[in-house]
N, C-alpha and C positions, 0 to 999 in steps of 0.2 A: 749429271747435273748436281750440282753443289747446294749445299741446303742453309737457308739464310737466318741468319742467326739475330735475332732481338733482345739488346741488354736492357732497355728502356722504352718507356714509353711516355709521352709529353701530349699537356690539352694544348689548345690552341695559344694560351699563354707561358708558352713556354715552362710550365710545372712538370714537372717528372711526379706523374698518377701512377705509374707501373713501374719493378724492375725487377729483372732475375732474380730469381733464387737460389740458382745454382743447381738446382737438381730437373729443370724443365719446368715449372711453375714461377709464377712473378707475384710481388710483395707490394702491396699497398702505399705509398710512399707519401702521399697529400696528408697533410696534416690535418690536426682531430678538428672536427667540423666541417673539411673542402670537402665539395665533390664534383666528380671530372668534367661536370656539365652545369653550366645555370648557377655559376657559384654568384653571381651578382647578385643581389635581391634588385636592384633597380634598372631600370628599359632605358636605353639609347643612352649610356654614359659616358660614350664619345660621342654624344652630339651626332653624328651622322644623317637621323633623319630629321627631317624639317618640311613635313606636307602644310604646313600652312604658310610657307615662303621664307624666305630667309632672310628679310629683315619685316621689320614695323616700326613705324617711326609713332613721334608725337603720342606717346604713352605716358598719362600723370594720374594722380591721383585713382589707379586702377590697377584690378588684379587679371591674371590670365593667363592662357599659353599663348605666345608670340610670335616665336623660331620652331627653337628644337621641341619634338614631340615630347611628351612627358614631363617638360619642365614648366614650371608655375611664376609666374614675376608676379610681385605686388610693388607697385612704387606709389609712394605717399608723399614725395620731395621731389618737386622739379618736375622736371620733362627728359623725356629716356626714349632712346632707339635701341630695342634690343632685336639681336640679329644669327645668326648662322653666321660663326666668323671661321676663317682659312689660318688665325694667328692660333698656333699650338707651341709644345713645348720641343724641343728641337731632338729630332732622335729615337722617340718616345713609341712612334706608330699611327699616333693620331693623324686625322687630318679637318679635326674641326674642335671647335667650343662653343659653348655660350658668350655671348657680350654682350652686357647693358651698359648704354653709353649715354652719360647727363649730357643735354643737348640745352637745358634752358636751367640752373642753377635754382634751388630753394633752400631751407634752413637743415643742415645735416644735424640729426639729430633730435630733428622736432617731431621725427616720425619715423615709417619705416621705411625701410629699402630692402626687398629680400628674395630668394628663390627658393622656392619649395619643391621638393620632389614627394608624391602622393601614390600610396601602397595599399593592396587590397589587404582585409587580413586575414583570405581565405591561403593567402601562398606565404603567410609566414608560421603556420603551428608547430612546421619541424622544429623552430627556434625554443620551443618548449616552454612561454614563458609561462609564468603564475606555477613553476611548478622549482621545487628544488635542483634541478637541472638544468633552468635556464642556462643558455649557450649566450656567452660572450659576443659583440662582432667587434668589428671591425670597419671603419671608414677612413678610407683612402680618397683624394682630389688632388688635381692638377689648380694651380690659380695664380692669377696674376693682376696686379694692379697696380693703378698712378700713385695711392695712396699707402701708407705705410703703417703698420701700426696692429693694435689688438683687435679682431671679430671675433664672429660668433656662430657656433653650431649649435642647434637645439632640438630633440628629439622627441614628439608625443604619439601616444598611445592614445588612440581615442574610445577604452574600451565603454559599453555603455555600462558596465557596473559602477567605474572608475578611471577618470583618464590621468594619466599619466605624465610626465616628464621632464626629460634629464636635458643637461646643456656643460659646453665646455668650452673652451674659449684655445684660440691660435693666432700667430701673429704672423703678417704678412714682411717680412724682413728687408727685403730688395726693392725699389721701387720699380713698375714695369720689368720686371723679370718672373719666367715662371717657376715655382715653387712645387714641391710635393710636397701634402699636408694627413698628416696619420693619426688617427684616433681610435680608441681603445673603448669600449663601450660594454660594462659589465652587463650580463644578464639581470631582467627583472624577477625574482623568485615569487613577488606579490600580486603582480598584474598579468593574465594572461591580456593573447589579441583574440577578440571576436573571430568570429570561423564566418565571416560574411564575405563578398564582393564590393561591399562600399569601403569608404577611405577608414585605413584604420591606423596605418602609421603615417604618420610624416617629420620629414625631417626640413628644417628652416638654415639658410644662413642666410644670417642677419650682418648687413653692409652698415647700416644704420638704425638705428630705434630709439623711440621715445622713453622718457623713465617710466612709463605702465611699461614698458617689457626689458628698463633695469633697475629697477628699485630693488628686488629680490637677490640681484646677482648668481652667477651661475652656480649650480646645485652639485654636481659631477657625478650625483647618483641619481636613481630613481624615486623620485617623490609624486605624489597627488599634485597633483597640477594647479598650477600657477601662472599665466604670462607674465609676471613681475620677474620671473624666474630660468628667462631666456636669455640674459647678456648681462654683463656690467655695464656702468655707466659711461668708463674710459674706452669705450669704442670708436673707432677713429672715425666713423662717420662718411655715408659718400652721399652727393646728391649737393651738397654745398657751392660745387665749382663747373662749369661748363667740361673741366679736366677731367673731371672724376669717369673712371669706369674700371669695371671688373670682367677678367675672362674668366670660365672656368670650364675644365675637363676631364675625365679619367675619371668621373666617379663612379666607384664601387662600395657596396656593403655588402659584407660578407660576415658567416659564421667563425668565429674564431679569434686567438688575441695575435695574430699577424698578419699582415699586409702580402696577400698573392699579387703576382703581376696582373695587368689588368685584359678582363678574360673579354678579348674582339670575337666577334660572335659575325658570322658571315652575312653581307647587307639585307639578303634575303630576309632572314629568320631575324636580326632586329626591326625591318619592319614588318616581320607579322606580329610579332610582338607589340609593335605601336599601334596595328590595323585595329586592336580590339577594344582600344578607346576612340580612334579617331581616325578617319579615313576622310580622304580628300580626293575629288575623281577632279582636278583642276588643271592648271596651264602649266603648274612645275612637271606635271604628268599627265603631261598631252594625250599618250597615248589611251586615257581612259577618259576622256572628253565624250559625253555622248550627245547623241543626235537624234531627234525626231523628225522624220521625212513620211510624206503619203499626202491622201486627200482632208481637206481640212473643212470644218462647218462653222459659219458662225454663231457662235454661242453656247459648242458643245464641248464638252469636259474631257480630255484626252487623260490617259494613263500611261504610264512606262513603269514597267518593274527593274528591280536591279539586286543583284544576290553580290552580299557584302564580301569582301577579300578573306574576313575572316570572323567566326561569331563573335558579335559585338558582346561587351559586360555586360549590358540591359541597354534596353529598347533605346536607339539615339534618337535626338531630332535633329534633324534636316533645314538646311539652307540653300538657295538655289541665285544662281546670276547669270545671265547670259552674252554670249559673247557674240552671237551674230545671228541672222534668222533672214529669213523672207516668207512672204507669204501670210505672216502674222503682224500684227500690232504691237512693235516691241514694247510700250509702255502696259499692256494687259498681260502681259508673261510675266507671271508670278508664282512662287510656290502657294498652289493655294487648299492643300490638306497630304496628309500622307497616312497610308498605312503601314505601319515598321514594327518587325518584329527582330529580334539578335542578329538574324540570318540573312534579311531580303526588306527590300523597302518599295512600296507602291507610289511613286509621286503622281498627281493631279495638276494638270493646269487648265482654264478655262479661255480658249482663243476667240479673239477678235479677227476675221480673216482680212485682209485685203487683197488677196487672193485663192485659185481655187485648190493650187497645190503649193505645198511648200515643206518648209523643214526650221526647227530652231535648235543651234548649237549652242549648251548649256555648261553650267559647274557647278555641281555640289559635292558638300561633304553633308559627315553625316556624327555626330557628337556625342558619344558613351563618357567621358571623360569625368573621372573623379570629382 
C-alpha cells in the first residue's frame, strides 16, 4: 500500500493553516493573529439561524432581536419588516442575510436606524487590550442597498472604568448590488475589556442618525466616548422612503490587519453557539414542541421541567403560548412562575379543567440575551 502524502492543510474557509516542511513536519501558515478555529469574534454571521422566525413585520420606534439570532435592530424612523432574507451575494456560499425593510416612511435622519451586534467581554481578553500589544482586527460584511451614499460603523467598549469608542465611515457605491466592505481597526493600548459575561463590545451600523450621534464626526481612532462621535452628518440616511432597505451578510471580526475568507462554521455548532442566549422550543422547530398529557384537577398547579440545549449566559426568563389543548380552559393557560437556573427551567401553570384528562401543546423560549 502506498503512503499518502499531505502538502497542506486548509480550515473550513478555505485558509491554508498548515504546510509542509519538507522534512516530515508542517509550518504554520495563517497569519499573525488567525487561528485555525473560531477566528470570528461574532455568532451567526451568515445569518443562518433565526429561532425566533424569519420575518417580523410592523417594527417602529423599537429596539430587538427580530430574525437572525444575535443581531440587534433599533429603528426610530418609520415602520420596518426585518426578516431572514434568501437574497445573498452571488457565489459567495451564503445562503442568507439580514433585511430591514421601510414598510411606512418617516424623516431619514431625524433619528436612528441601526443594527447592533453585542459581545461578551469575557471571549475577548486574547485581543489584549489596555495593554501595549493590543491586536489590530479586522471587519469584513457583505451589504446591499436601494440607497447609495456614505454610512457608518461604530465600535464601543463598555469598560466600567472607561468606555470607549472608535467609528469609521464607507460608502455604499452601486445601488441594490452587493458589495464587500473591509475595515481595519487598530488596537486600543488604553482601554482594556472587562473579563465579565455581560455586554462589553458592540459594534453599531448606523443607516441613519440624528446630529446627537453626528455632531462629533467619525474619530477613526480610539477615544472616551462620545455618541456625537459615531457618524458624520453627510450620511445618506434610510427610513425616509417606503424603498428604503438594507441587506447585510458575511460578517466577521477578526484579530488581525486582513480580511480571511469568511470562516462557515457547521449548522450544528452555530446554533449552539446561539443556544446560550436564546433558545426557542417553537413551531419553526417542531420537533421540540412539548406536551403535557395525564390526569388533571381543577385548580391544581402542574410543573414540567426542561434541561436547556445548551448552558445558558445567566439565568433566562421564559415565555409561554399555546397552540392546542383539551381538557383545559385555554384562556387559564398561562406561564404563571418558573424556576430557571443556566441549565434547566421548572415552568408552572395552574389548570381550570373542563375535563378529567387531557393534555396542552405549548411554545416557549427562554431569553439570556445581551
Amino acid at each position: 500500500m502506498g503512503t499518502l502524502k499531505v502538502d497542506t492543510i486548509q480550515d473550513s474557509g478555505g485558509n491554508t493553516i498548515l504546510s509542509s516542511d519538507g522534512s516530515g513536519g508542517f509550518t504554520n501558515r495563517l497569519p499573525a493573529g488567525k487561528s485555525a478555529g473560531f477566528r470570528n469574534i461574532l455568532i451567526n454571521g451568515d445569518m443562518s439561524i433565526a429561532q425566533r422566525g424569519t420575518s417580523t413585520s410592523g417594527v417602529t420606534t423599537s429596539d430587538g432581536y427580530y430574525a437572525c439570532d444575535r443581531w440587534y435592530s433599533q429603528t426610530d424612523i418609520g415602520t420596518w419588516t426585518i426578516s431572514q432574507s434568501t437574497d445573498v451575494p452571488t457565489g459567495q456560499g451564503f445562503v442568507n442575510s439580514i433585511k430591514m425593510d421601510c414598510t411606512t416612511a418617516g424623516t431619514s435622519n431625524a433619528d436612528e436606524v441601526m443594527i447592533r451586534s453585542k459581545n461578551e467581554g469575557q471571549n475577548l481578553q486574547y485581543l489584549k487590550y489596555g495593554t501595549s500589544n493590543a491586536e489590530s482586527l479586522t471587519l469584513s460584511f457583505w451589504i446591499k442597498s436601494n440607497k447609495t451614499g456614505n454610512y457608518y460603523v461604530a465600535m464601543a467598549n463598555a469598560n466600567t472604568t472607561q468606555d470607549r469608542v472608535i467609528s469609521f465611515g464607507y460608502t455604499i457605491d452601486v445601488a441594490n448590488t452587493w458589495e464587500k466592505k473591509t475595515i481595519t481597526i487598530p488596537g486600543d493600548t488604553s482601554q482594556g475589556f472587562d473579563n465579565v459575561n455581560t455586554e462589553n463590545l458592540t459594534i453599531y451600523w448606523l443607516f441613519s442618525a440624528a446630529s446627537s450621534f453626528t455632531s462629533g464626526g467619525v474619530s477613526n481612532t480610539w477615544i472616551n466616548y462620545s455618541a456625537t462621535r459615531f457618524a458624520n452628518s453627510n450620511i445618506a440616511g434610510l427610513g425616509g422612503s417606503t424603498s428604503d432597505e438594507v441587506y447585510m451578510t458575511g460578517v466577521q471580526l477578526e484579530a488581525g490587519t486582513t480580511a480571511s475568507d469568511f470562516e462557515f462554521l457547521p449548522h450544528d455548532v452555530n446554533l449552539q453557539r446561539c443556544l446560550r442566549y436564546f433558545e426557542a422550543r417553537n413551531s419553526s422547530f417542531s420537533t421540540q414542541r412539548l406536551i403535557w398529557t395525564g390526569d388533571i384537577t381543577s385548580g391544581h398547579t402542574y410543573h414540567h421541567q426542561t434541561a436547556f440545549g445548551v448552558t445558558k449566559r445567566v439565568e433566562p426568563t421564559a415565555s409561554i403560548s399555546v397552540n392546542s389543548d383539551a381538557g383545559f380552559d385555554s384562556t387559564t393557560i398561562a406561564l404563571q412562575n418558573t424556576y430557571s437556573g443556566k441549565n434547566m427551567a421548572s415552568i408552572s401553570c395552574t389548570s381550570n379543567v373542563t375535563q378529567a384528562r387531557g393534555y396542552f401543546d405549548y411554545e416557549v423560549s427562554f431569553d439570556a440575551e445581551l
